[in-house]
DSSP file (Angstrom, degrees, kcal/mol; ACC not computed):
  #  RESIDUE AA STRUCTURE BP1 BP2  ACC     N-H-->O    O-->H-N    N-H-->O    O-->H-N    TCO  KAPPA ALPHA  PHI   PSI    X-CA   Y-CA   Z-CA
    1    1 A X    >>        0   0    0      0, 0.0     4,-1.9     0, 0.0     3,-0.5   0.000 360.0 360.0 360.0 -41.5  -20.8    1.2  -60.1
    2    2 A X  H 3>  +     0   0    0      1,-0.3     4,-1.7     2,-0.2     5,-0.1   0.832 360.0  57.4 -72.0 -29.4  -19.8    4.3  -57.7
    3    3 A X  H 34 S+     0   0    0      2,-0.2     4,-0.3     1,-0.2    -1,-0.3   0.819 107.7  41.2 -75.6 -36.6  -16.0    3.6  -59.4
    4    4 A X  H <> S+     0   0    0     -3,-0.5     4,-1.5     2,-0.2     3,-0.2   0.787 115.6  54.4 -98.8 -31.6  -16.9    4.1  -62.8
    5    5 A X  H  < S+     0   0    0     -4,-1.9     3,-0.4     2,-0.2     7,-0.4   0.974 110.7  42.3  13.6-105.7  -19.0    6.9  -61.9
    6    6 A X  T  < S+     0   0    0     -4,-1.7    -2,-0.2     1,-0.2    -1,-0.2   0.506 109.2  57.0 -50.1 -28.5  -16.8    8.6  -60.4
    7    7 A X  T  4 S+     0   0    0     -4,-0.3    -1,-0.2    -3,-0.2    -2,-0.2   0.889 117.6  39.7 -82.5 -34.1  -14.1    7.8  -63.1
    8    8 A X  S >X S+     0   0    0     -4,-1.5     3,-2.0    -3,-0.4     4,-1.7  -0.133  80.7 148.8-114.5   8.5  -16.4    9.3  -65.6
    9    9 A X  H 3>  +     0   0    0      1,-0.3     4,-1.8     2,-0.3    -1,-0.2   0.536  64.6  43.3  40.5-110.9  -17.7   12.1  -63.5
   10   10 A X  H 34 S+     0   0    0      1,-0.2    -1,-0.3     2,-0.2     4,-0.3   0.425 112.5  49.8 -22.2 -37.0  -18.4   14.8  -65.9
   11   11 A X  H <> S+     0   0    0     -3,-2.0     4,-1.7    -6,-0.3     5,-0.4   0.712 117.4  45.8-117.8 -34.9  -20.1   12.7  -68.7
   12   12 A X  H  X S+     0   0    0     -4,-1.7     4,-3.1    -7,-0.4    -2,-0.2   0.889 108.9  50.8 -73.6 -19.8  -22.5   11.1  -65.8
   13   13 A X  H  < S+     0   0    0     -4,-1.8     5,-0.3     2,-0.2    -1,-0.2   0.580 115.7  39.9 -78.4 -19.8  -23.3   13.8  -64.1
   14   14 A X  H  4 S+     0   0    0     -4,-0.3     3,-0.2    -3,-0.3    -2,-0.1   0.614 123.6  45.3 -97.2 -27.1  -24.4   15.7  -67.4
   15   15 A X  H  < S+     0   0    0     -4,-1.7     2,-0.5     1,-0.2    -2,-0.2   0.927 135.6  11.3 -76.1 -61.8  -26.0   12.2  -68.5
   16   16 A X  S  < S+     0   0    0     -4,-3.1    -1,-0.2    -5,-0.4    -2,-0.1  -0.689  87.6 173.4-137.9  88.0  -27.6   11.5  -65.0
   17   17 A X     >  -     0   0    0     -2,-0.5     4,-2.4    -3,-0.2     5,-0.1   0.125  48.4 -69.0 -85.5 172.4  -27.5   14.4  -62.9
   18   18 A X  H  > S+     0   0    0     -5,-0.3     4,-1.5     1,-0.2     5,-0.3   0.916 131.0  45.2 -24.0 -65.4  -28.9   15.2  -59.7
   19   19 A X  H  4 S+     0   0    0      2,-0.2     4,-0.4     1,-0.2    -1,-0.2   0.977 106.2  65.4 -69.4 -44.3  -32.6   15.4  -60.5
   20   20 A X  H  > S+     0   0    0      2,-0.2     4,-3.6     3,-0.2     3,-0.2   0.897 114.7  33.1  -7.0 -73.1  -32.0   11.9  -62.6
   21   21 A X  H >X>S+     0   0    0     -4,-2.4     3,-1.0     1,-0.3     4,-1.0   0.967 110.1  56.6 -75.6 -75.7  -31.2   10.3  -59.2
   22   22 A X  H 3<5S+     0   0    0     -4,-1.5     4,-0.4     1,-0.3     5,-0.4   0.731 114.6  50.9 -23.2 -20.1  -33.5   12.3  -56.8
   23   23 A X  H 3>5S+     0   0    0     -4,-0.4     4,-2.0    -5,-0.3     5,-0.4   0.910 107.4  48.0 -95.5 -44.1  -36.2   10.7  -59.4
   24   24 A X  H <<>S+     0   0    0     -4,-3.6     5,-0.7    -3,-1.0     4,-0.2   0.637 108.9  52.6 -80.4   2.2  -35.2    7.2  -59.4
   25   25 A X  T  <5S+     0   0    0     -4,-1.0    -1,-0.2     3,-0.2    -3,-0.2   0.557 117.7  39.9-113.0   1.2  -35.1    7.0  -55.5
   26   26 A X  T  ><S+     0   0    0     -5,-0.6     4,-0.7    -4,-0.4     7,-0.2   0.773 123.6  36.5 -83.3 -66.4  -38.8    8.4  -55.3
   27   27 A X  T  <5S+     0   0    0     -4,-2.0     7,-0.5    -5,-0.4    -3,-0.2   0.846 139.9  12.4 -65.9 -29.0  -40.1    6.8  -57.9
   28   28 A X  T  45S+     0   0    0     -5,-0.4    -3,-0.2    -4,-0.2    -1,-0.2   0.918 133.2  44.2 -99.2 -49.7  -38.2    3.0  -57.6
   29   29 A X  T  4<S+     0   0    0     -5,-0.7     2,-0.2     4,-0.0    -2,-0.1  -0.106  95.8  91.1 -98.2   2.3  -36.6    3.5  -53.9
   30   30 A X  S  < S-     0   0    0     -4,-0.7     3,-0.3    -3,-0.1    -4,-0.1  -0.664  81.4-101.9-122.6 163.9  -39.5    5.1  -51.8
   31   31 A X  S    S+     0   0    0     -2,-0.2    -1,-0.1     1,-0.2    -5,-0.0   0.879 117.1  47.1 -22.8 -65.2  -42.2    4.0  -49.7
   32   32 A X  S    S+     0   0    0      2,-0.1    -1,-0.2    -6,-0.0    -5,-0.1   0.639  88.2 122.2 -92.3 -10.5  -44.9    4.3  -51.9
   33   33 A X        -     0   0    0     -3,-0.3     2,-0.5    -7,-0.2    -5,-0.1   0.101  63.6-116.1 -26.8 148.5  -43.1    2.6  -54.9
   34   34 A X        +     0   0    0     -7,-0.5    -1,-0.1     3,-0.0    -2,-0.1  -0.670  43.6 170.2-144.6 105.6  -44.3   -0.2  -56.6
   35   35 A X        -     0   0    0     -2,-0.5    -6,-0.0    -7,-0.1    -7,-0.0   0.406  46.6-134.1 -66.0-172.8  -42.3   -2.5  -56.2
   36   36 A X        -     0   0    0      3,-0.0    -1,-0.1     0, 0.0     0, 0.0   0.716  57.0-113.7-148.4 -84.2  -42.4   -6.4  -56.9
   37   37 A X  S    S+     0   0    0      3,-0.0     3,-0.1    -3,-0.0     4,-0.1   0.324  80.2 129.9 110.4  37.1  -40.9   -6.9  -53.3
   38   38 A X        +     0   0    0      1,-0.2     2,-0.3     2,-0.1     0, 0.0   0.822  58.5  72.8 -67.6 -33.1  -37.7   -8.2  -54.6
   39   39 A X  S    S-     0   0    0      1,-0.1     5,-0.2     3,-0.0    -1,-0.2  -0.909  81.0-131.8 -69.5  69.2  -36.1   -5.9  -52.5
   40   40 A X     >  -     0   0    0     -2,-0.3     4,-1.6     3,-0.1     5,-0.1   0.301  27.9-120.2 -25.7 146.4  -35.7   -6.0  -48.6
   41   41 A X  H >> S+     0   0    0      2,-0.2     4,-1.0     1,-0.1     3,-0.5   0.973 119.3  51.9 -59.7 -30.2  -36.5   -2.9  -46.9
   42   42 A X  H >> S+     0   0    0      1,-0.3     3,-1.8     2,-0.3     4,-1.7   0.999 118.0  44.7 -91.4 -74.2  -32.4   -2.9  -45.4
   43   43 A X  H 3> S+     0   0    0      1,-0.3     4,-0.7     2,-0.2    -1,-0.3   0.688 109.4  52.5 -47.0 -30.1  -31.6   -3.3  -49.4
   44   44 A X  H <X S+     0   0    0     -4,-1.6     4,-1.0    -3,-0.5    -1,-0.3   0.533 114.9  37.2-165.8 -50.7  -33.9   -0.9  -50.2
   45   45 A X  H <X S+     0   0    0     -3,-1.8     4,-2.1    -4,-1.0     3,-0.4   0.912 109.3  65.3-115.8 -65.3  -32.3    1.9  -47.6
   46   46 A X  H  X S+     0   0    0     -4,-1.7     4,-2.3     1,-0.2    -2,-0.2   0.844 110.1  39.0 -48.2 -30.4  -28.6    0.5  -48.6
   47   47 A X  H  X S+     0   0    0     -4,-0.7     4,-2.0     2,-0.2    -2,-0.2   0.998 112.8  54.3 -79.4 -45.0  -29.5    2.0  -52.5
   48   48 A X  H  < S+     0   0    0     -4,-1.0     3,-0.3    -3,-0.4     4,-0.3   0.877 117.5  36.0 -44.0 -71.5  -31.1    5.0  -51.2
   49   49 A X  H >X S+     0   0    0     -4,-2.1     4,-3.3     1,-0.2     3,-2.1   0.867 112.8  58.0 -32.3 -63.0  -27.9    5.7  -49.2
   50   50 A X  H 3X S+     0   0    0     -4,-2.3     4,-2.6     1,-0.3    -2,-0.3   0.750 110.8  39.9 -54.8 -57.8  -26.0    4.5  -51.7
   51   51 A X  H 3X S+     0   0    0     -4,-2.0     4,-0.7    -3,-0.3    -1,-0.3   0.360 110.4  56.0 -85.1  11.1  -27.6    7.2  -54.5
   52   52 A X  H <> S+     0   0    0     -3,-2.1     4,-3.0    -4,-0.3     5,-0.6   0.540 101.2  58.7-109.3 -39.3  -27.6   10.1  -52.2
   53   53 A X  H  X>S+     0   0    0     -4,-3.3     4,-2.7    -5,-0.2     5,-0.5   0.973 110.4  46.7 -58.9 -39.6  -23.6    9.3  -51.7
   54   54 A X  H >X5S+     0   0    0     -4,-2.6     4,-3.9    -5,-0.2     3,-0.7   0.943 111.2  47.5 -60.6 -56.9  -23.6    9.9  -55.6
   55   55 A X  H 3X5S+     0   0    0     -4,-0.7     4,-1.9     1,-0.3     5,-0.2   0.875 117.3  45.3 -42.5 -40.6  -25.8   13.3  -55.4
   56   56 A X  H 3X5S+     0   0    0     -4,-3.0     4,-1.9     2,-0.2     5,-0.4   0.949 111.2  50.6 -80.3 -36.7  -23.3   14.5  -52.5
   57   57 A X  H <X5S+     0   0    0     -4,-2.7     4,-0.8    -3,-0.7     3,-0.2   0.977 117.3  49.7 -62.3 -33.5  -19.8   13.3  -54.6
   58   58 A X  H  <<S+     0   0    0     -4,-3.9    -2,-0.2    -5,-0.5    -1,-0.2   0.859 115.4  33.9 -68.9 -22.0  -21.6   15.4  -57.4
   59   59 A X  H >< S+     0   0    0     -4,-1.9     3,-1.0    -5,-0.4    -1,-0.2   0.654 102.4  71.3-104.2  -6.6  -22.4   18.5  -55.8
   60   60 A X  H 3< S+     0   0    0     -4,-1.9    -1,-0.2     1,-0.2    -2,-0.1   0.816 101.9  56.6 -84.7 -10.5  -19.2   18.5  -53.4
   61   61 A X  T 3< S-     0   0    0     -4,-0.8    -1,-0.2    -5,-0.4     2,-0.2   0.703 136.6 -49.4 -64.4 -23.7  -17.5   19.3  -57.1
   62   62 A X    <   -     0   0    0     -3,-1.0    -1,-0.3    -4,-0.2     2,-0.3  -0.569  57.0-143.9 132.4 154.8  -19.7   22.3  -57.7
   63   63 A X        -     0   0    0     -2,-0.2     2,-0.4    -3,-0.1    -4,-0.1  -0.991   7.8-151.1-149.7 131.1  -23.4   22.7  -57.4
   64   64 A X     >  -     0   0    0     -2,-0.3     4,-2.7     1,-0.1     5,-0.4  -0.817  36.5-104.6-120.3 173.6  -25.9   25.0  -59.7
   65   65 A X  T  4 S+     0   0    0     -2,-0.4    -1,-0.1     1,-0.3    -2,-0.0   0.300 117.9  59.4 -72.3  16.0  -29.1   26.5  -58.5
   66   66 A X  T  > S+     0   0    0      2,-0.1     4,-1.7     3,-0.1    -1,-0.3   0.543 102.5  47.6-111.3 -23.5  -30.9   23.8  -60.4
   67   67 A X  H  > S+     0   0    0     -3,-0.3     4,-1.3     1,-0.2    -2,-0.3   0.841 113.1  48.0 -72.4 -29.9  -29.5   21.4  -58.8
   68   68 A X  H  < S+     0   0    0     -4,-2.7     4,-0.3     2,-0.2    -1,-0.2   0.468 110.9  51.1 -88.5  -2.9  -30.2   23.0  -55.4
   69   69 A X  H  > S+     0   0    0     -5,-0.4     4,-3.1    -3,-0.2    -2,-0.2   0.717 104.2  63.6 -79.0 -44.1  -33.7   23.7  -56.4
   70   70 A X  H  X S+     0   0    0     -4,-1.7     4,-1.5     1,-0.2    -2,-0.2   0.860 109.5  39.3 -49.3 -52.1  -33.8   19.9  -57.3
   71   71 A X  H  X S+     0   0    0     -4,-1.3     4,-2.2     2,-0.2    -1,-0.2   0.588 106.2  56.9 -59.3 -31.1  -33.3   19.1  -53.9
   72   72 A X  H  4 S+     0   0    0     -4,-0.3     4,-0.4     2,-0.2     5,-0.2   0.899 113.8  47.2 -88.4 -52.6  -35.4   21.6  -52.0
   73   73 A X  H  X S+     0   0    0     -4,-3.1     4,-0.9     2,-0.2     3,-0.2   0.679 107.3  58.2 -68.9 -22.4  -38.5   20.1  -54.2
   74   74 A X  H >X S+     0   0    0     -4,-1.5     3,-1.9     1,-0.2     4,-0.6   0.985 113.9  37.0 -32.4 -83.3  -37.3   16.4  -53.4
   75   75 A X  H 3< S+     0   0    0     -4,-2.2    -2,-0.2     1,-0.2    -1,-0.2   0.416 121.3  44.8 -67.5  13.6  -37.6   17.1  -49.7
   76   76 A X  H 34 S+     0   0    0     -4,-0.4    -1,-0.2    -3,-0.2    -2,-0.2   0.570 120.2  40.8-117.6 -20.7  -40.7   19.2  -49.9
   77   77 A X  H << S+     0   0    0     -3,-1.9    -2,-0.2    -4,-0.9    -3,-0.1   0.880  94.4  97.3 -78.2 -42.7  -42.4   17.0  -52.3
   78   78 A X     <  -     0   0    0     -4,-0.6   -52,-0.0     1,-0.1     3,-0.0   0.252  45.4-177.3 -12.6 141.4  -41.4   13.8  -50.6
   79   79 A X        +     0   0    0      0, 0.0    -1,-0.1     0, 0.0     2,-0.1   0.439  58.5  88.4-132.2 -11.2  -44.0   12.0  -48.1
   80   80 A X  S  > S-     0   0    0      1,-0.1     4,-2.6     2,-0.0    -2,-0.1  -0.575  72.4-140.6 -89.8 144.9  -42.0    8.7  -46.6
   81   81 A X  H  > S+     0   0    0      2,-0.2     4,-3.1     3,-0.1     5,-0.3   0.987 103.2  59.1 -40.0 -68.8  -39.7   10.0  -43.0
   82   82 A X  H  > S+     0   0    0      1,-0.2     4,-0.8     2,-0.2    -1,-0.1   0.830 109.3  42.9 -58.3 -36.2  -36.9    8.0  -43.9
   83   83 A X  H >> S+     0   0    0      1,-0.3     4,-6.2     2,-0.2     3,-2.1   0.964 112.3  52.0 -64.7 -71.1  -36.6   10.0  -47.2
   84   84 A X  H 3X>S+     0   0    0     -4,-2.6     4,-4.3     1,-0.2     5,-0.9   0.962 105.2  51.7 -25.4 -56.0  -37.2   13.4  -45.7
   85   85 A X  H 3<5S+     0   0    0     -4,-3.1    -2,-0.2     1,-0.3    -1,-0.2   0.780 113.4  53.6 -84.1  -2.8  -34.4   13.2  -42.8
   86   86 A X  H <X5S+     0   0    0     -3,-2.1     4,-2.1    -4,-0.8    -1,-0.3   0.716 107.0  45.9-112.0  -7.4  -32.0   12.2  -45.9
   87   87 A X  H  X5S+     0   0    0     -4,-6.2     4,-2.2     2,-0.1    -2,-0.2   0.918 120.5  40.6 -70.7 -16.1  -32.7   15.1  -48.1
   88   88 A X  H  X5S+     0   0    0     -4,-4.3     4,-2.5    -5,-0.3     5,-0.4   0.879 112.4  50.8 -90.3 -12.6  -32.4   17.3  -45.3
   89   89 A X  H  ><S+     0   0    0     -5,-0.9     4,-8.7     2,-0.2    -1,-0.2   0.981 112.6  47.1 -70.8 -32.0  -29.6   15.7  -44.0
   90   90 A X  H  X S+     0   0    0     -4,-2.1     4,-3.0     2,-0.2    -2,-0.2   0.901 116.0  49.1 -68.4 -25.0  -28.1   16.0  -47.8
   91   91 A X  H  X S+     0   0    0     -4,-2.2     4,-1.2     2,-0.2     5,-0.4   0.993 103.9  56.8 -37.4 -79.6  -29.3   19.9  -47.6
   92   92 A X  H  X S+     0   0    0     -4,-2.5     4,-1.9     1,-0.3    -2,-0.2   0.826 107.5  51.2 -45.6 -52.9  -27.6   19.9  -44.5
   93   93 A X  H >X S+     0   0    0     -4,-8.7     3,-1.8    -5,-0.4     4,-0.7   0.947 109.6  44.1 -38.4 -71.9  -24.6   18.7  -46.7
   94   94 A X  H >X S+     0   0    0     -4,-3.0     3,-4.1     1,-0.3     4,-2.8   0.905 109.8  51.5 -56.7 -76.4  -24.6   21.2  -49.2
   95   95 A X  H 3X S+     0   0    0     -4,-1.2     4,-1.9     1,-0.3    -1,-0.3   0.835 117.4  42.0 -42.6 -20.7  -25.1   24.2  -47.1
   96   96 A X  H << S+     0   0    0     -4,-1.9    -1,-0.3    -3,-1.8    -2,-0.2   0.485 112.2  52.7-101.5  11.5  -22.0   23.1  -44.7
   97   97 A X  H << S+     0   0    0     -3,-4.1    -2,-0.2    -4,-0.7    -3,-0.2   0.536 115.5  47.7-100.7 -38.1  -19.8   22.0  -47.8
   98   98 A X  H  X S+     0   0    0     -4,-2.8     4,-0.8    -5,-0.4     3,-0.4   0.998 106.5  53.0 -43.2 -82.3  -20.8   25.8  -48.9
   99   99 A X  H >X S+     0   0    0     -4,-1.9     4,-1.7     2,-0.2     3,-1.2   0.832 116.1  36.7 -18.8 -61.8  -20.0   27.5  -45.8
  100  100 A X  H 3> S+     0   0    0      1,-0.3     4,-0.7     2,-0.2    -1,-0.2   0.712 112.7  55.5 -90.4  -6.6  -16.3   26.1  -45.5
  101  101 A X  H 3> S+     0   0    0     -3,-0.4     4,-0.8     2,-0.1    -1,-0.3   0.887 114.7  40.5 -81.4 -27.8  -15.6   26.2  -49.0
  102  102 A X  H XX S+     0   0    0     -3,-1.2     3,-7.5    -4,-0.8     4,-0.6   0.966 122.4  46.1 -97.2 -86.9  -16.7   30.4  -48.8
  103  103 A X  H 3< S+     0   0    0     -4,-1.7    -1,-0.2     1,-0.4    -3,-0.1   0.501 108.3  51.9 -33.6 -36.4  -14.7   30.4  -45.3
  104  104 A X  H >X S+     0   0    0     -4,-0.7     3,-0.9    -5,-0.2     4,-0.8   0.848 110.6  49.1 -62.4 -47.7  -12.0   28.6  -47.1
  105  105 A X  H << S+     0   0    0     -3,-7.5    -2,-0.2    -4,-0.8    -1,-0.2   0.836 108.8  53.6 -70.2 -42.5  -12.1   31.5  -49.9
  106  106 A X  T 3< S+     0   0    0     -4,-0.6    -1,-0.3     1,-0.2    -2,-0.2   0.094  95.0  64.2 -89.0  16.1  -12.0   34.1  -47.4
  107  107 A X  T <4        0   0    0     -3,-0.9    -1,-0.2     1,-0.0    -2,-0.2   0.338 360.0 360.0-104.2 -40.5   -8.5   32.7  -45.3
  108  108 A X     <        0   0    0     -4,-0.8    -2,-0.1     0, 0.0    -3,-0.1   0.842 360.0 360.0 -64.6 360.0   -6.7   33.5  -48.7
């Protein structure tokens, strides 16, 4: 799935953006889902991962202030740990993907 994605970038990312994902791993992917219990928790944490590695291939492309808004209301909205420590850890992306992309701009 992450290969055709990825091949097709642009037209998923406008199709199923940031907020798109951030929605289907609270609502399908979270703690307090309700689930069937088809799912192991370890499967459960492998999608999670799995759709926060899309959010981060999309935003390390360019990132807009809705999309970073999207994110700051995930993790503030959010009530499960595990969920919290990966938006901030995906926060944690973005601002340090920023930084050395600016730093980057400012070597030239």
């Amino acid at each position: 799935m992450s290969t055709v994605i990825k091949d097709n970038r642009k037209l998923f990312r406008k199709k199923y953006g940031v907020q798109f994902l951030l929605d289907t791993i609270r609502l399908y992917y979270g703690k307090n889902s309700h689930r069937d219990g088809d799912l192991s928790e370890d499967d459960i944490r492998t999608i999670r991962a799995s759709l926060c590695g899309l959010i981060k291939y999309y935003i390390s492309k360019g990132m807009s202030q809705e999309e970073m808004h999207s994110i700051l209301g995930y993790i503030a909205a959010i009530g499960d740990e595990d969920q919290v420590k990966q938006g901030v850890k995906l926060n944690f992306y973005v601002l340090s993907h920023r930084l050395s992309y600016k730093m980057q701009g400012s070597k030239n």
